[in-house]
C-alpha positions in Angstrom: 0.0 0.0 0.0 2.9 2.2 1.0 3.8 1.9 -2.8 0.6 3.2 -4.5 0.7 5.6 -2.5 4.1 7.2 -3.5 3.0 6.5 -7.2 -0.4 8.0 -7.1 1.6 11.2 -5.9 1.6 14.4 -8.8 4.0 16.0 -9.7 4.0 20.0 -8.4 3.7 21.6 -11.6 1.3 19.3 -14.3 1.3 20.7 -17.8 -2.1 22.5 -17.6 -0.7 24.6 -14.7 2.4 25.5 -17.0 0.3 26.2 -19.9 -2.1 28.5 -17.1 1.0 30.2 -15.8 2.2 31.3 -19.3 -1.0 32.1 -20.1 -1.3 34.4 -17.7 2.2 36.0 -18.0 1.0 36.5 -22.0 -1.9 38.7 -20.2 -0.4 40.4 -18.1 2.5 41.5 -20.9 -0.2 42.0 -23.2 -2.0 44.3 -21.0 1.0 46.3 -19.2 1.2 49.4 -21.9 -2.1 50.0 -23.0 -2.9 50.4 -19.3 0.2 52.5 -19.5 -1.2 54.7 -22.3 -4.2 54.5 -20.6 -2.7 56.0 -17.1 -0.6 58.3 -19.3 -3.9 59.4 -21.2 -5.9 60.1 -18.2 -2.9 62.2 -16.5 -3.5 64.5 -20.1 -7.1 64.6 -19.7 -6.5 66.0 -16.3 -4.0 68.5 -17.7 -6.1 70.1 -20.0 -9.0 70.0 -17.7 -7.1 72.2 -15.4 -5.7 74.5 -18.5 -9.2 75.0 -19.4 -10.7 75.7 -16.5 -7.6 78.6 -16.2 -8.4 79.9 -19.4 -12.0 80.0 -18.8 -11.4 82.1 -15.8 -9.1 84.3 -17.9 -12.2 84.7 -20.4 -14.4 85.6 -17.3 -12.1 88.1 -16.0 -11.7 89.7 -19.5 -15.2 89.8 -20.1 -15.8 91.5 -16.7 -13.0 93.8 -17.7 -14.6 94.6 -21.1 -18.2 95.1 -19.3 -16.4 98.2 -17.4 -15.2 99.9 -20.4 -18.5 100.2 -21.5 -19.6 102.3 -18.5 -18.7 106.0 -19.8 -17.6 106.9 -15.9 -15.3 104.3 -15.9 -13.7 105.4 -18.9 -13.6 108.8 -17.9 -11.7 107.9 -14.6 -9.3 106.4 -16.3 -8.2 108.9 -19.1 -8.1 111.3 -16.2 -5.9 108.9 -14.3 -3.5 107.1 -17.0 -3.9 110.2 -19.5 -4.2 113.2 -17.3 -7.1 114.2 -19.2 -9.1 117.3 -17.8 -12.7 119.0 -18.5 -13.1 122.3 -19.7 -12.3 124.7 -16.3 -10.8 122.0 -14.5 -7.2 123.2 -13.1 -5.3 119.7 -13.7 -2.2 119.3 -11.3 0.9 116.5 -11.4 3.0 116.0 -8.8 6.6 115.2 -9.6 8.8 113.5 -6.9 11.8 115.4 -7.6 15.1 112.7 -8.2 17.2 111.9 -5.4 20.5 114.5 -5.5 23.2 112.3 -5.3 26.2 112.5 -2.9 28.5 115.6 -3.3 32.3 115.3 -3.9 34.1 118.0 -1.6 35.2 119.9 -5.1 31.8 120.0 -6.4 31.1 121.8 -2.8 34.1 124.0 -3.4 32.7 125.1 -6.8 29.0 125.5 -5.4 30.5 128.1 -2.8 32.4 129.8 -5.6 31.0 132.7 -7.6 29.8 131.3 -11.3 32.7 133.1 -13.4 35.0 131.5 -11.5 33.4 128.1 -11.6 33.5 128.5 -15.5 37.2 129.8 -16.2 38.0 126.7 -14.2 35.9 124.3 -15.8 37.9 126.0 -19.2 40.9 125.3 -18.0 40.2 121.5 -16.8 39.2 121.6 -20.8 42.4 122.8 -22.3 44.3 120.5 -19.7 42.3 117.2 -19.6 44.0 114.2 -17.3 45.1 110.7 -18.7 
């Protein structure tokens, strides 16, 4: 008995489960890049999603923008702001922030407290004499 027992034992792997196995290995290498392509796909379906939501908000905003040019007090606040535009009896002013005087050298403060012909005859001679 102990003999039909050890031949009635299977081997581990029959042929069908090899011929399963590969099948299955086929299916899975058959299917690993069109899921790829797909993954890849829905990544750029995503993108542009996002991209045209943005634009879409862009259009929004420009329509909103275009909506208050049409309102004639808008557009007069802003050619009196950007273009300095003024009505009829209407005293316009600018201020101008004057430009920051930069630093001066102690012979530019020697010439300031000199009269202005001196100032020049020296300037003249710097001219006829210039330095290497």
């Amino acid at each position: 008995m102990a003999n039909q027992q050890q031949v009635r034992r299977r081997p581990r792997l029959t042929g069908r489960a090899a011929v399963l196995a590969l099948v299955v290995c086929a299916l899975v290498a058959a299917l690993a890049y069109p899921m790829r392509q797909f993954i890849a796909q829905r990544s750029q379906i995503d993108q542009q999603r996002a991209a045209q939501q943005q634009a879409q908000q862009q259009v929004d905003e420009l329509r909103r923008e275009k909506a208050r040019w049409q309102d004639p007090a808008f557009v007069e606040a802003q050619a009196r702001q950007r273009l300095h535009f003024a009505f009829p009896g209407d005293t316009p002013f600018s201020a101008v922030n004057p430009s920051p005087t930069p630093t001066t050298s102690p012979t530019a403060q020697q010439q300031a407290s000199q009269p202005w012909y001196q100032s020049l005859l020296g300037s003249l001679d710097a001219a006829d004499h210039p330095a290497h």
